[in-house]
C-alpha positions in Angstrom: 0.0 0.0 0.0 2.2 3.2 -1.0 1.7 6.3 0.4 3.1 9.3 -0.2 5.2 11.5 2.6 7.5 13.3 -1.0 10.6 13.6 -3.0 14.6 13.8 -3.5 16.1 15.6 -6.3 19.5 14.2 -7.9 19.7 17.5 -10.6 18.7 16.2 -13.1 14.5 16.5 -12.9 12.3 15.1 -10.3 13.4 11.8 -8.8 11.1 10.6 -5.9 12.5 8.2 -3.3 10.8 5.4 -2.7 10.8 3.3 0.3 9.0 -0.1 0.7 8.3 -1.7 4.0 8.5 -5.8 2.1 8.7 -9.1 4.4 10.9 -7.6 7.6 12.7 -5.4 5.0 12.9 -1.8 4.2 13.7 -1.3 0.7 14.6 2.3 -0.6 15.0 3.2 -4.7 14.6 6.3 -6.6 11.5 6.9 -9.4 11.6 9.0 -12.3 8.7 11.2 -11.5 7.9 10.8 -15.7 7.9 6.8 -15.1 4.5 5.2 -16.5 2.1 3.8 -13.9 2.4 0.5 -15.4 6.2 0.9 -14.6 5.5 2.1 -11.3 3.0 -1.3 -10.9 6.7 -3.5 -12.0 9.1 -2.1 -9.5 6.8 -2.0 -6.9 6.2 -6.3 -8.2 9.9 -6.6 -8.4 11.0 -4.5 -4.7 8.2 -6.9 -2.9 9.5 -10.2 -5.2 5.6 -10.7 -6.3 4.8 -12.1 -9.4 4.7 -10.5 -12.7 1.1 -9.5 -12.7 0.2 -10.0 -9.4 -2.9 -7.5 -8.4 -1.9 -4.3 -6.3 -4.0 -1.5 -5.0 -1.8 1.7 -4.7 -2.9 4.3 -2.2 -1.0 7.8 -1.7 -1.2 9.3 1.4 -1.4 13.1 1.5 -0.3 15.8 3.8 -2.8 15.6 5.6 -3.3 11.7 6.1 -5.9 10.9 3.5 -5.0 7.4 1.3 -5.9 7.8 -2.1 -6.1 5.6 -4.6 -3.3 5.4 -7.4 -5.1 3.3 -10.2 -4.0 5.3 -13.9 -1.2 7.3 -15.4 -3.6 10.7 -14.6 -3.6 9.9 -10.9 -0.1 9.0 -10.7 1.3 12.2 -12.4 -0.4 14.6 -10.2 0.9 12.0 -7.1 4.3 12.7 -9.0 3.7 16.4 -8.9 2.4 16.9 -5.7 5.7 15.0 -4.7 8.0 17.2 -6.7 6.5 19.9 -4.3 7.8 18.4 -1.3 11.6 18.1 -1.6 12.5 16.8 1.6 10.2 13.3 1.6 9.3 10.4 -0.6 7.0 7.7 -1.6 6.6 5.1 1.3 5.1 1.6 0.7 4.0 -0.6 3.2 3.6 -4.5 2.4 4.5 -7.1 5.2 3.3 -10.4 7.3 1.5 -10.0 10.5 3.5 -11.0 13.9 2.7 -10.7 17.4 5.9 -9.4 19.0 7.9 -6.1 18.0 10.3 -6.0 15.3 12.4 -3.5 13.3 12.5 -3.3 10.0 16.3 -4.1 7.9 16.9 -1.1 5.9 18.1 -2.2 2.2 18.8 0.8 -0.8 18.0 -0.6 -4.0 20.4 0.3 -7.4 20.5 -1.4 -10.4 19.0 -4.4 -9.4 21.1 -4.8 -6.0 20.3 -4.7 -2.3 22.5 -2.8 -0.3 23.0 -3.0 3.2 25.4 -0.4 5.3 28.3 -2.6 6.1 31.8 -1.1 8.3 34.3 -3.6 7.1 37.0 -4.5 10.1 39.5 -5.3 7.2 40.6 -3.7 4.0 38.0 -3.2 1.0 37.7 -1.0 -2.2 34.7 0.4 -3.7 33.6 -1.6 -7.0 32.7 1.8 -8.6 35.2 4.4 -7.6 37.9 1.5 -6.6 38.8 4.1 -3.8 39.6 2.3 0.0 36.3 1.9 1.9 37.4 3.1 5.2 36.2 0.8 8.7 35.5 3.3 11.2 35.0 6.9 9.6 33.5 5.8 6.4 30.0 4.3 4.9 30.0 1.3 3.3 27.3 -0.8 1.3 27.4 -4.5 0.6 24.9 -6.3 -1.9 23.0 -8.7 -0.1 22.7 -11.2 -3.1 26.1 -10.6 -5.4 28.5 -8.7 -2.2 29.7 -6.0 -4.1 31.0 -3.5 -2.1 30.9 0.2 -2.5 30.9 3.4 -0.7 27.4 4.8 0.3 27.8 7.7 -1.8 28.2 5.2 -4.8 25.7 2.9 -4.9 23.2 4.7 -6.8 25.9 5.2 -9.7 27.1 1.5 -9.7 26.6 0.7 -13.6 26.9 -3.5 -12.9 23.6 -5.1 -12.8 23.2 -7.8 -10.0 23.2 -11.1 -10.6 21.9 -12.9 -7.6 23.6 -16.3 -7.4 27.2 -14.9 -8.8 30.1 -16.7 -6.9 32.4 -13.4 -6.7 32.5 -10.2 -8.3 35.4 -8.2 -8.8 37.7 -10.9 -6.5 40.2 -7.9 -5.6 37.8 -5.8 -4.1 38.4 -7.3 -0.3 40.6 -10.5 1.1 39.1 -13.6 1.4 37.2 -13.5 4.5 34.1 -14.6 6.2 31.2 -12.4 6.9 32.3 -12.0 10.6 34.7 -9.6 9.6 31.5 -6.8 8.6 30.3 -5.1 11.3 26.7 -3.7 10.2 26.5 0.7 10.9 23.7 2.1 12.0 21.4 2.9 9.6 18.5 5.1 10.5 19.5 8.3 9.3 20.8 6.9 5.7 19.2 10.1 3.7 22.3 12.3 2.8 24.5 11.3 -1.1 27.2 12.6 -2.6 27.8 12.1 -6.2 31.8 11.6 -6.3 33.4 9.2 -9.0 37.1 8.9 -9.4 39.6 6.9 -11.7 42.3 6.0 -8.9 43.5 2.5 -8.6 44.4 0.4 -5.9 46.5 -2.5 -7.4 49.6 -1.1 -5.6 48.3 0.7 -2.8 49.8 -0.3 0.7 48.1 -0.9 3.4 49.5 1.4 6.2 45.6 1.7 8.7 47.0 0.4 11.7 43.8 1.5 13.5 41.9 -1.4 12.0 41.0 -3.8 14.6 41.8 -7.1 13.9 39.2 -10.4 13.5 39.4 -12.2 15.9 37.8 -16.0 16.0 36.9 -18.6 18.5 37.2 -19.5 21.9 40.8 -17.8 22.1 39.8 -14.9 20.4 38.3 -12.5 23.2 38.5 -13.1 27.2 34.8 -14.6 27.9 33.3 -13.3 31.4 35.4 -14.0 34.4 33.1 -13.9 38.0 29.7 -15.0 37.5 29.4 -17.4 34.8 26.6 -19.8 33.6 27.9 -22.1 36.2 27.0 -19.9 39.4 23.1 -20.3 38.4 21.1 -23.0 38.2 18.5 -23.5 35.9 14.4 -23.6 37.2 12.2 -23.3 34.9 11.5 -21.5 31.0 9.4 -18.5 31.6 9.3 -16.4 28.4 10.4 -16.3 24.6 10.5 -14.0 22.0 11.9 -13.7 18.5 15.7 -13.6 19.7 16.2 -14.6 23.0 14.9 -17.0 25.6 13.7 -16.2 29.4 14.7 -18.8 31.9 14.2 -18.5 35.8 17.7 -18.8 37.7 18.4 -19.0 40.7 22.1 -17.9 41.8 23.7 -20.6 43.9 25.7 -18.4 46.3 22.7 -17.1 48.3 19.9 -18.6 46.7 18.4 -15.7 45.7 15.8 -15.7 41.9 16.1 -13.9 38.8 15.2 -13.7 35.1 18.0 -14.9 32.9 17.4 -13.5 29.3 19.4 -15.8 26.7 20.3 -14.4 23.4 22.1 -16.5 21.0 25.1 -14.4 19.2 24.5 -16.2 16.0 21.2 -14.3 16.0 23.3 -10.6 16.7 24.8 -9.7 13.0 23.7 -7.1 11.7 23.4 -3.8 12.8 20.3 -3.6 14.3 20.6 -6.9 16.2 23.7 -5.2 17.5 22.1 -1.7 18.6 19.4 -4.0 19.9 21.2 -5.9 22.6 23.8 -2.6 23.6 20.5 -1.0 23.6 18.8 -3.1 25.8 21.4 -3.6 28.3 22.3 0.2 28.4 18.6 1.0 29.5 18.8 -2.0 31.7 21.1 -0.3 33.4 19.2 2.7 33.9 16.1 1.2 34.7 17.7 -0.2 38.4 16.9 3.5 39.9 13.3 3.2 39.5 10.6 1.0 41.1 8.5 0.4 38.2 11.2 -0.6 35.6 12.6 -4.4 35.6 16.6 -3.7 36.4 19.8 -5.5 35.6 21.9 -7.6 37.7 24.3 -8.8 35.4 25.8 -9.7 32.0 28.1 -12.2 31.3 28.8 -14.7 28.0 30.0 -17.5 26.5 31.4 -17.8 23.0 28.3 -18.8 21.5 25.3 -16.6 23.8 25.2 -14.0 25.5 23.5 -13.8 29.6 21.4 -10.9 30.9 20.8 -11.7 34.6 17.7 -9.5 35.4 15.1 -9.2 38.2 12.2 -11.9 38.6 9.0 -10.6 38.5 6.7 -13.5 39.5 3.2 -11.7 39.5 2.7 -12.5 35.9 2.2 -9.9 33.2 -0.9 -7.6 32.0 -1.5 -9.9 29.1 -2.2 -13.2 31.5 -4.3 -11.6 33.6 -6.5 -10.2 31.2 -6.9 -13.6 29.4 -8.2 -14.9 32.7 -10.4 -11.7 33.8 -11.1 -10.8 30.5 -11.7 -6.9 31.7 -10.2 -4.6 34.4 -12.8 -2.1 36.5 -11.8 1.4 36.1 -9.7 1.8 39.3 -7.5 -1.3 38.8 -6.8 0.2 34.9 -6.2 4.1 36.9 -3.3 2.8 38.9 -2.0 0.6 37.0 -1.8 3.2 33.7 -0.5 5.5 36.5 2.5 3.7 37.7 3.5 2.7 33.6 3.0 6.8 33.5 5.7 7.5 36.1 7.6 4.4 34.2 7.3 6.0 30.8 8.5 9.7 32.1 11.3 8.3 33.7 12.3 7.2 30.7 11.7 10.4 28.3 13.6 12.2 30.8 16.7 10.1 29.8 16.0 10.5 26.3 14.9 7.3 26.0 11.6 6.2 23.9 9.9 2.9 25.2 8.6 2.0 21.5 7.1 -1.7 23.0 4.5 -0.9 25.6 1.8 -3.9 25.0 0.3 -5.6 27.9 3.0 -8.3 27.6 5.2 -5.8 29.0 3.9 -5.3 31.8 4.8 -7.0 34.9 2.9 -7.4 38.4 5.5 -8.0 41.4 3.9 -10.1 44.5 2.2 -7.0 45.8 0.9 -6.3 42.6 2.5 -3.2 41.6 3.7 -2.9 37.8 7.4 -3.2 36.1 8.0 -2.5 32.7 10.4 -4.8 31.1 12.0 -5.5 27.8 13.9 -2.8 25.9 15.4 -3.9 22.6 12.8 -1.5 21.0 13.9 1.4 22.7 15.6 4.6 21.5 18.2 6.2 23.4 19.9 9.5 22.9 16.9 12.4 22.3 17.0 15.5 23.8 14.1 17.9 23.4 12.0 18.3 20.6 14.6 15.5 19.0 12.9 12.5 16.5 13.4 9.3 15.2 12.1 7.5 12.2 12.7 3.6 12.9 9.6 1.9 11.9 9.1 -0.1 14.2 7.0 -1.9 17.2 4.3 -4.4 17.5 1.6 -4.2 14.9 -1.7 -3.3 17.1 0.3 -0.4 19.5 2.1 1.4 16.5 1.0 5.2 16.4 -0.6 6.3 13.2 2.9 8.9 13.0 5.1 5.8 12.4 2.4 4.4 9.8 2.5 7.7 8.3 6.7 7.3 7.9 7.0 10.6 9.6 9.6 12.0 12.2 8.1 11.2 15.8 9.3 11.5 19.6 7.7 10.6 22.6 4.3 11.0 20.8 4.0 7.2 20.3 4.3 5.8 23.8 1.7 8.4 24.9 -0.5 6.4 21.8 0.7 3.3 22.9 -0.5 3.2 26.7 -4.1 4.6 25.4 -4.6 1.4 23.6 -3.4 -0.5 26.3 -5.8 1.1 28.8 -8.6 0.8 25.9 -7.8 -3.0 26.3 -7.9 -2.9 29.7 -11.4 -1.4 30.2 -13.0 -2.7 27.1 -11.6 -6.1 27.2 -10.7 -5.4 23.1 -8.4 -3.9 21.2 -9.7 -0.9 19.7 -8.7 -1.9 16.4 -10.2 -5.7 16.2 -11.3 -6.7 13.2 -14.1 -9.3 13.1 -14.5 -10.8 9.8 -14.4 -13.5 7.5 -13.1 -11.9 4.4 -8.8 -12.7 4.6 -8.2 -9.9 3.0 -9.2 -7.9 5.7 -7.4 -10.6 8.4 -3.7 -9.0 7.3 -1.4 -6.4 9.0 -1.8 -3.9 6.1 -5.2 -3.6 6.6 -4.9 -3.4 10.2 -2.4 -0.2 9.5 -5.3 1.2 7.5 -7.9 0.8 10.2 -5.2 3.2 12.4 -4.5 5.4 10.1 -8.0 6.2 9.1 -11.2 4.7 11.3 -12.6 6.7 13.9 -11.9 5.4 17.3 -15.3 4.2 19.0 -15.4 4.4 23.2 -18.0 1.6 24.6 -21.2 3.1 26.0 -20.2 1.2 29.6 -17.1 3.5 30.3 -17.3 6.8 32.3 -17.1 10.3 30.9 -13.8 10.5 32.2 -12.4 6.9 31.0 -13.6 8.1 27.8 -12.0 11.6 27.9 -8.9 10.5 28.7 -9.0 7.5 25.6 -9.6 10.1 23.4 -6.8 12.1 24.5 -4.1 9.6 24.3 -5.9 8.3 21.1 -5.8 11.1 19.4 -4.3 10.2 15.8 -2.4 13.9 15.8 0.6 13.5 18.1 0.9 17.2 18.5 -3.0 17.2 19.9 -2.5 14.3 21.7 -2.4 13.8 25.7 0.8 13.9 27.2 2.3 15.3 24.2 2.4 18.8 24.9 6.1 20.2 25.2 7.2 20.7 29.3 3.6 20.8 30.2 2.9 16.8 29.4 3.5 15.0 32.0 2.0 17.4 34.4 -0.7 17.4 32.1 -1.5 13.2 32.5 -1.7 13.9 36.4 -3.9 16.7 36.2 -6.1 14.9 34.0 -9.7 14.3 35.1 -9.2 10.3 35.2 -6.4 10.6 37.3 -7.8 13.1 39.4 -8.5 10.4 42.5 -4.2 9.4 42.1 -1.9 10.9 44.6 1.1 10.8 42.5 3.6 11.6 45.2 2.6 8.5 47.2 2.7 6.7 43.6 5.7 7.5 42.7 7.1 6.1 46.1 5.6 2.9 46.0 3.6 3.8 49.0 0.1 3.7 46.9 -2.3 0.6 47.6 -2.6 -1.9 44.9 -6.2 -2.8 43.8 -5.2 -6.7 43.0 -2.6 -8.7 44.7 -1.4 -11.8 42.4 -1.6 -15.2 44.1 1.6 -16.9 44.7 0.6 -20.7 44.9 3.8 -22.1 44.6 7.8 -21.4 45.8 8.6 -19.7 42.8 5.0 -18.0 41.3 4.9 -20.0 38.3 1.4 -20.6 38.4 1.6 -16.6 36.9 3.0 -17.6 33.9 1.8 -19.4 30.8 2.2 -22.9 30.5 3.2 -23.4 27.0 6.9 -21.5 28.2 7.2 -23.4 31.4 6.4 -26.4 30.3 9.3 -26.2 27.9 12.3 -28.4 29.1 15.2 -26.2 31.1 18.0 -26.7 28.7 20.4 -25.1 26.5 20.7 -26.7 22.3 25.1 -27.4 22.2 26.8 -25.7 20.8 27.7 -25.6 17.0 31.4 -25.3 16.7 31.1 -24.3 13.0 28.9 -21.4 14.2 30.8 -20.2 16.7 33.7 -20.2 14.2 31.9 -17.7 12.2 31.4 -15.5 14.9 33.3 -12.1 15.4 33.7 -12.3 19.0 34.7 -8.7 19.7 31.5 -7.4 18.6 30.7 -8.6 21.9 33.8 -7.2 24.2 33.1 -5.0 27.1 29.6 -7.1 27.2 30.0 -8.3 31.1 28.7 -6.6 33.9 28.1 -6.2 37.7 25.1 -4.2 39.1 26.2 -2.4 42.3 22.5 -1.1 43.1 21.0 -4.4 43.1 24.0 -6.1 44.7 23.9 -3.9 47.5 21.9 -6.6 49.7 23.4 -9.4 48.8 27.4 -10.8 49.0 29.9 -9.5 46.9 29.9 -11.3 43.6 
């Protein structure tokens, strides 16, 4: 479903960038604004790898949020002109599978027929267009996913080979013979920016003098795995949790018997660049969470050559998302205090500079008194100051804010989103974007991002005035109207807030306030809380894979261990 958010200009007429959300993938291209819509219908086939022919409906978003429909040559030149207006966008398409859980989206720039990813190479390579060095640290590299030619960033778009998918090698001198663990993916949010530069120099004869370059390093030897607490100073209860990269386990540490959440990641899993930002993310706000009472914090990290250990707190209450299944609804008061607490949670975090990105009801914890935690932050996005923005799309499919659908900037707009339809769920007993029907075409995630994007939001008749109010605040489908959104006044606006109006935050933000549900512990370690297709999963680790581990770059991974004081500070000395 493309919609339009504008153009780029390369000097020679109207190009418009085109980016296509495809099967976990971003893809990004330029158009000839004079391309024929039949054209347009072909490379949108070709970016998504449909079939020649395969039926599409085209919709163009305008500025002000309204999809229309691209369906002949007329409609597509004024969507072409209207582009050419707005230099500083492009044409976004969104096509992908549904999933529960969060994910983020690989960004690929498409040239010529190749797929280029933004690669830092650890070891010495030369651009296949310009044949000039393609420096490790300071310089922006891009590898073809299918043929891996390299060339710099600023000359993909001028690469005159055309990929051929399945080719054993191209242009052999370009880089040693090495494995893939010697790329290291960059970041690659803010990818905009090109420079046309060509250049005839060689580099047959050029020596290589970069004694900065860090050096590969493989296998068991290769880096100095955790020393202290190791896999063997835990043992292993029971599976509690997976996701899409890791697995949760319950641990307890033998030295004073004391339980906690052990997140597993493999490292085979971590290699590309946003796997990597993902786990120094996560363990980064981990970190930063341990000050406050409603945020899960870190014990520990450690590793082995083949996965990587984050020792966290245990939370045995159970999460949002297994207590609704079982009470199916939440009265008013119990959805008032806990929204509260994830409020205090959430403006903790904005006052780091950090955006949540994943708050779904699977996120959020009850401890054995029954106050919240917010866990799990591979999603988030660390670094903004005020009135800073992001453009990741990313998050899980039913909380994403109609701003990221949109492909525009956004802040701290989309957690405000994010809780209203979590307290929608929690009063109504619904989503408020379920869709009830039997037509499959109306059962995918695109047509669940067109429900967000452009259906009124209905309140149930059974809510208060004041349960309703404050949906429609956070609900509100302009971030710069919605509640909580306001620059310095938001927060203070939340509290002030008619629904909150019975809260007092200063005892709430002490966890002094009185919970309205207390979970039942029926067992020594509160399993009973947690779903039984994870802990009835046998307690054990897969061997490792020796040739996998081979293929690993171990010091993407140094510097990983770690030792929280503030949660060590009641027990022994580690």
């Amino acid at each position: 479903m493309p919609s339009r958010t504008g153009p780029k200009m390369d000097g020679s007429g109207c190009r418009v960038r085109l980016k296509a959300h495809s099967s976990g993938d971003i893809l990004i291209t330029s158009l000839d604004a004079a391309m024929t819509f039949e054209e347009l219908c072909e490379e949108v086939r070709e970016m998504c790898s449909l079939h020649q022919g395969h039926p599409l409906t085209l919709k163009w978003v305008d500025n002000e949020g309204d999809p229309c429909t691209v369906s002949s040559q007329m409609e597509l030149e004024e969507a072409f002109r209207l582009a050419c207006q707005h230099r500083d966008e492009g044409l976004t398409i969104h096509e992908s599978v549904y999933r529960r859980g969060a994910r983020r989206w690989r960004k690929l720039h498409r040239a010529n027929g190749h797929l280029f990813q933004a690669k830092r190479f650890n070891r010495r390579a030369y651009c296949g267009r310009c044949s000039e060095r393609i420096w490790g640290l300071a310089g922006q590299g891009y590898r073809c996913i299918n043929c891996k030619l390299l060339v710099h960033k600023r000359c993909h778009v001028l690469v005159p080979l055309t990929c051929k998918r399945h080719m054993d090698s191209v242009m052999p001198s370009q880089e040693p013979a090495v494995d893939d663990k010697d790329n290291v993916d960059l970041p690659s949010e803010n990818t905009d920016g090109i420079a046309y530069i060509s250049s005839s120099r060689k580099h047959d004869n050029i020596k290589d003098d970069s004694e900065d370059l860090k050096p590969v390093i493989d296998g068991m030897d290769g880096i100095k795995i955790s020393q202290g607490l190791g896999l063997q100073d835990f043992d292993l209860i029971r599976v509690i949790g997976r996701g899409s990269y890791a697995k949760v386990l319950l641990v307890r540490l033998k030295k004073n018997d004391q339980m906690y959440a052990m997140k597993v990641v493999k490292k085979e899993l971590v290699h590309d660049d946003e796997d990597i930002d993902w786990v120094q993310t996560e363990k980064h706000v981990f970190e930063q969470a341990s000050s406050n009472p409603f945020l899960v914090g870190l014990h520990s990290c450690f590793q082995t050559t083949s996965r990587l250990f984050l020792v966290i707190e245990y939370v045995n209450g159970g999460d949002l998302m297994f207590h609704m299944q079982r009470q199916r609804k939440l009265p008013e008061d119990h959805a008032r205090f806990y929204a509260a607490e994830i409020c205090v949670a959430l403006n903790f975090l904005h006052e780091r500079g950090i955006i949540y990105r994943d708050l779904k009801l699977d996120n959020v914890l009850l401890d054995a008194d029954g106050h919240i935690k917010l866990t799990d932050y591979g999603m988030c996005k660390e670094g903004l100051g005020p009135g800073d923005t992001t453009s990741t799309f990313c998050g899980t499919p039913n909380y994403i804010a109609p701003e990221i659908l949109r492909g525009e900037e956004y802040g701290f707009s989309v957690d405000w989103w994010a809780l209203g339809v979590l307290m929608f769920e929690m009063m109504a007993g619904r989503s408020p974007f379920d869709i009830i029907t039997d037509n499959p075409d109306m059962n995918t995630e695109d047509y669940l991002f067109q429900v967000i994007l452009e259906k009124p939001i209905r309140i149930p008749r059974f809510l208060s005035v004041k349960a309703s109010h404050v949906l429609k605040g956070f609900l509100n489908k302009d971030p710069k109207e919605r509640l909580g959104c306001r620059p310095q006044t938001g927060f203070s606006d939340i509290k002030s807030h008619a629904f909150f109006r019975s809260i007092d935050w200063d005892l709430l933000e002490k966890k002094q306030a009185l919970p309205p549900f207390q979970p039942q512990i029926t067992d020594e370690y509160g399993l009973d809380n947690f779903d039984t297709q994870f802990t009835s999963e046998p307690v054990q680790l897969t061997p490792d894979d020796e040739d996998v581990i081979k293929r690993i770059d171990q010091s993407e991974f140094e510097g990983f261990e770690y030792i929280n004081p503030l949660l060590l500070s009641t027990e022994e000395s580690v």
